[in-house]
N, C-alpha and C positions, 0 to 999 in steps of 0.2 A: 181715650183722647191721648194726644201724645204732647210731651212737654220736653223742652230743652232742660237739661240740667248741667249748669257751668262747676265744673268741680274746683275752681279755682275762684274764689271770691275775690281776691282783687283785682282778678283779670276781668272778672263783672265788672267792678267799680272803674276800673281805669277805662276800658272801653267806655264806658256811660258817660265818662267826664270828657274821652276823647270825641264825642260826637255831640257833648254839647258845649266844647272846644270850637268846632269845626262850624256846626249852625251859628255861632256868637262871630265867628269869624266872617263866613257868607253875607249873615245879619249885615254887619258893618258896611261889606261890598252896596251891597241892596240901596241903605241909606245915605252912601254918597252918591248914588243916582248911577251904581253897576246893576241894571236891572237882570241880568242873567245869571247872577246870582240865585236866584230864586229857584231853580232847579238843582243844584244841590243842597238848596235849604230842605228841600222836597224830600230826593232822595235821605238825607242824613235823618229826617223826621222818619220818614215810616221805616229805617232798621232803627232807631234809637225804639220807637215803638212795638217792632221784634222782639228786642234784646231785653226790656222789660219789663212786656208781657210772656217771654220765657216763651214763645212761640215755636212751634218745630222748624219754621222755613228761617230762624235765622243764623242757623249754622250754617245753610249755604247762600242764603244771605250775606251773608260776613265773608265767605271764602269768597264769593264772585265780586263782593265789593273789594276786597283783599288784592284778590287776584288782576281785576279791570285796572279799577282807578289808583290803587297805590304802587303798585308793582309794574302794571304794563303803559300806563300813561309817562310814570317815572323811566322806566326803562329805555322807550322814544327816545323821550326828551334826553335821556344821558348819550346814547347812538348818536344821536342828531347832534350833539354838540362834539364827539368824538371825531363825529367823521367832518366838521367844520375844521376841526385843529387838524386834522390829516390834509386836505385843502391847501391851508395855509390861511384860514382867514380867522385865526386865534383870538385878531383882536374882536370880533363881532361874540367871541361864547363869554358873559358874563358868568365870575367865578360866584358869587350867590344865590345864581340858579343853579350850579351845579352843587352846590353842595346842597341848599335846601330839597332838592331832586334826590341825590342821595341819602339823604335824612325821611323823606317819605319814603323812599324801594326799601328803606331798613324798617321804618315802620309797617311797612306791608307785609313784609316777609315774618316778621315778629307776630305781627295779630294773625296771619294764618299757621303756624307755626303751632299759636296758642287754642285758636279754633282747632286744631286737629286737634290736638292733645288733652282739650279741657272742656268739650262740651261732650253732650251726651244725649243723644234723643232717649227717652224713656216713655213706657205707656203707664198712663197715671188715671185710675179709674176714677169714675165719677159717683162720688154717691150723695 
């Protein structure tokens, strides 16, 4: 059987707390009546349930969540507001999206950064 080993414990704990950071956050959307929240309540539950159960799929788990949603969704959205201010229509890019945008493509690149460096599939026998 093969298990994830994070050789970094507080990069376990911090990740743990960042996804149930994000579900509490979703949560909230949900119960002021954002019902499409719910699909990354989804998503964020079963890698929080990867992560610890120590499962092999969630190092690439974590990279493709790393990669999609923090990094490439961030990235658009930074383009797309670059290339409004090249336009000329500056006043329409709201500066609190670009920075909270920014602050996610940094957190992306950080937790895959850490996924490369700090996890470890191992094979871990059963007895």
């Amino acid at each position: 059987m093969r298990k994830a080993v994070f050789l970094n414990h507080s990069f376990y704990y911090v990740i743990i707390g960042y996804f149930i950071l994000l579900i509490g956050w979703n949560s909230y959307a949900v119960f002021t009546g954002n019902y499409i929240g719910l699909i990354p309540i989804v998503i964020h539950l079963l890698l929080l349930i990867l992560i610890i159960t120590k499962n092999s799929i969630s190092r690439i788990a974590l990279k493709i969540f790393a990669v999609v949603v923090l990094i490439g969704a961030s990235s658009l959205k930074l383009i797309s507001a670059l290339l409004k201010t090249f336009i000329g229509e500056f006043s329409t890019v709201n500066n609190d999206d670009l920075i909270f945008n920014l602050l996610k493509l940094t957190i992306g690149v950080i937790i895959l950064n850490y996924v490369n460096k700090t996890i470890r599939i191992e094979s871990v026998s059963n007895r």
